[in-house]
N, C-alpha and C positions, 0 to 999 in steps of 0.2 A: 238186565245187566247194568251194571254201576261203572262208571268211568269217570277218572281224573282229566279234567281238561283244564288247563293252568289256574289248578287251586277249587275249580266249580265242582265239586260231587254231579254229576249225572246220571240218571239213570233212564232205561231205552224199552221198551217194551213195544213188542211185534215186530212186524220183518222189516226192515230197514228197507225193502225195493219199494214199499207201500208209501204214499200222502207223507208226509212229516209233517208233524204237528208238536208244536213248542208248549207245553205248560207252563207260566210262569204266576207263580203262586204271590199271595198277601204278604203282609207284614202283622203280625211275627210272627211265619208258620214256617213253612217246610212242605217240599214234593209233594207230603203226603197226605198234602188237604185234596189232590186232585184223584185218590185212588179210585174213586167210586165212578170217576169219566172213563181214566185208565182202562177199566176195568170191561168197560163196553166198547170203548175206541181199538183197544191194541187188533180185535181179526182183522180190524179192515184197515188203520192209520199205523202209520210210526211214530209212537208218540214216546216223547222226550221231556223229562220233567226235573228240573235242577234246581238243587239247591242255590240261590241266591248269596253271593257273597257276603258272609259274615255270620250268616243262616242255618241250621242244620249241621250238615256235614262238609259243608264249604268251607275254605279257606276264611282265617278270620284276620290276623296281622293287627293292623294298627288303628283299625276301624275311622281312618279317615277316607270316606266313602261320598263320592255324588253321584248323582244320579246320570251323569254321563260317564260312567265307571263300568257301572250297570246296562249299559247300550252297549258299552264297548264289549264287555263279557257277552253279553248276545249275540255280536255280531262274530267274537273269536271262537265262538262257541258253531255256530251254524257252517263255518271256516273251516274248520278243523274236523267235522262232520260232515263236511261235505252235501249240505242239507240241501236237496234243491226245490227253491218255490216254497218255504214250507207256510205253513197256517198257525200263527200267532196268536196266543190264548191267553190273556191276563186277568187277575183279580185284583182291584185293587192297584196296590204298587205295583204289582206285577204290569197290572193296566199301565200303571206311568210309564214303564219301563214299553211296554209295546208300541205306547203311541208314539212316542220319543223316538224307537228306531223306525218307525213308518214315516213319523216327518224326515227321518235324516237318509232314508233310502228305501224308501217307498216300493219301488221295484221287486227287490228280494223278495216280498211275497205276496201268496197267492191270496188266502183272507184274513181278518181281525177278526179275532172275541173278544169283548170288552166284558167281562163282569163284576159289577159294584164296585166301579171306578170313578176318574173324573178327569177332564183336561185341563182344567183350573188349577197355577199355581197355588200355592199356601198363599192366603192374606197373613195380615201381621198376626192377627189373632191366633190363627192356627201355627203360625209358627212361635208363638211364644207357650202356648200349649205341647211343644216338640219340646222345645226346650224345659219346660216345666217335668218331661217326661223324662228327659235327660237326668235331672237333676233328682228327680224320685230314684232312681235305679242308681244313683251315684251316693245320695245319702240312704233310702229306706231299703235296697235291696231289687234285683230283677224280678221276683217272687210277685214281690206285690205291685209294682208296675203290672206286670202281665194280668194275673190275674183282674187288674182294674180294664185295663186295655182288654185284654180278648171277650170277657162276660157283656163288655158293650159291642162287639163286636158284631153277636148274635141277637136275636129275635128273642122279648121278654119270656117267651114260654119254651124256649129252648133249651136250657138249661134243664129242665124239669122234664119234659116235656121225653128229651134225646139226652140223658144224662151219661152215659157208656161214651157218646161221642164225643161228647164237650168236654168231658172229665180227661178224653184222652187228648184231644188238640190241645186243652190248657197243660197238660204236665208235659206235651212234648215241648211247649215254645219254655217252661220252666228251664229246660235243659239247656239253652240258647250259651253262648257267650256272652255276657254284658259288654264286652267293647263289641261286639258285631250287633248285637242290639240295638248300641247308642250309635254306630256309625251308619246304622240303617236309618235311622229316622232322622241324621243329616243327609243324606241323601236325599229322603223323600223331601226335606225343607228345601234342599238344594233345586229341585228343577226346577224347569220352564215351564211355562202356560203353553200349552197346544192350542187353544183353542182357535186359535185365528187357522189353525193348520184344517181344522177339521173340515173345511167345506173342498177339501183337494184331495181328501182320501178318496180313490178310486175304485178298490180290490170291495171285495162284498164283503161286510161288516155285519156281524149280529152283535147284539147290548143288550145285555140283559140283569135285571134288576130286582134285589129281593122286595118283596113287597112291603116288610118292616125294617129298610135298611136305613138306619138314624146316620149313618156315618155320608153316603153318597146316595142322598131318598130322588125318590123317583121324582120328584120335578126336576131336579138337575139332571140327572141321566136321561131324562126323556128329552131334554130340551139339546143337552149335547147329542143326541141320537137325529133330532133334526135337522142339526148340524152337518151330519155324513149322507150325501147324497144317497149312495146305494144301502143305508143299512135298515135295518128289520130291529124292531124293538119289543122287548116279551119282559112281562114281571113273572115273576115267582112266587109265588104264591106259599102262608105258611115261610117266609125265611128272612132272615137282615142282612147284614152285607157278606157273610158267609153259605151263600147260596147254595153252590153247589156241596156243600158238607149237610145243608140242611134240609133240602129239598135236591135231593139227587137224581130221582127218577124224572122231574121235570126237568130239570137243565140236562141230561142226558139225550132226553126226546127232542128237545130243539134243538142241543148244537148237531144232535146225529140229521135232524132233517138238515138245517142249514149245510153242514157238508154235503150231504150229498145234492144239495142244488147248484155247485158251485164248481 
């Protein structure tokens, strides 16, 4: 089912009395990088997977966007759904966005997935690299930003390798809005560093890491992984920082055990 919640495309899959579980997908995708989790979670979780503001079928406006905009939308969103306790799932930005609302009210839920994330503001580097990204899709076009952005996304033999899948995730972020594109990647420049937060997360945490992920490689997510008292850290084998699109059957099998130990 698809619903408007002030401007968020959502969509719900399984019974609503079931676990709630939150999807919150990369930068620059859309819902529907998470179908292949969707697709084993919905008998037994209520899993909720939104379009991220600016994103897909979300509301897009004036794309001046931070990344406490996007907290706040998660948290009007769980509100308005009435979600209780749910279990928070991010890749990526998505990640930014989950750790963000776990430091800022912890409580609301039951556990974190982190995949191919990082709690590490942007350094300057990386933020002049935003900006540089800005400025491609402002003078050469979104086209070719994405295409340079998503192909590094993935694992060098992926492309080749899973050409049907890549082929489809790159022409869907083609479709994007250019101002919800560039308002996304102030956002992502826009946040805070968690990290000082991570050793207070309490609820049980799984992290998990492609095993050729150039973007957030596994020394940094191992290391933020020892950061979190209670969490469980797994690579992926075969994948870059788009994991679960790339290696589905293994991110399946672990967050499905992790749920159910929790």
């Amino acid at each position: 089912m698809r619903l408007n919640i002030n401007g968020l495309s959502v969509n719900t899959f399984g019974n609503e009395q079931n676990q709630p579980i939150i999807l919150i997908h990369g930068f620059p995708y859309d819902h529907s990088m998470w179908e292949n989790q969707i697709e084993v979670l919905k008998n037994d979780y209520y899993c909720v997977a939104y379009d991220v503001r600016g994103l897909g079928e979300s509301y897009v406006g004036d794309g001046q966007y931070t990344m406490e905009f996007y907290v706040d939308d998660l948290f009007f969103l769980i509100r308005e759904m009435k979600l209780n306790n749910p279990i928070v799932c991010g890749l990526s930005m998505g990640g930014y966005i989950a750790l963000r609302a776990i430091e800022r009210s912890q409580e609301k839920f039951k556990g974190l997935i982190l995949c191919d994330t990082k709690s590490e503001a942007d350094d300057d580097t990386a933020k002049l690299n935003r900006s540089a990204g800005i400025n491609q899709i402002n003078t050469e076009g979104l086209i070719k930003f994405v295409d340079l952005f998503v192909t590094n996304c993935f694992a060098d033999e992926t492309p080749k390798e899973q050409e049907k899948m890549f082929l489809t995730t790159l022409f869907k972020a083609h479709k994007h809005d250019p101002i919800g594109v560039k308002g996304a990647l102030i956002a992502i420049m826009s946040r805070t560093d968690t990290t000082s937060f991570l050793h207070k997360i309490n609820i049980p945490t799984l992290v998990l890491c492609g095993s050729f992920d150039k973007l957030t490689p596994l020394t940094v997510m191992r290391t933020m992984s020892e950061k979190i008292p209670r969490s469980e850290f797994a690579i992926i084998p075969r994948a870059g920082h788009m994991s679960p699109l790339e290696n589905p059957e293994c991110v399946n099998d672990l967050i499905e055990g992790f749920l159910k130990r929790i």
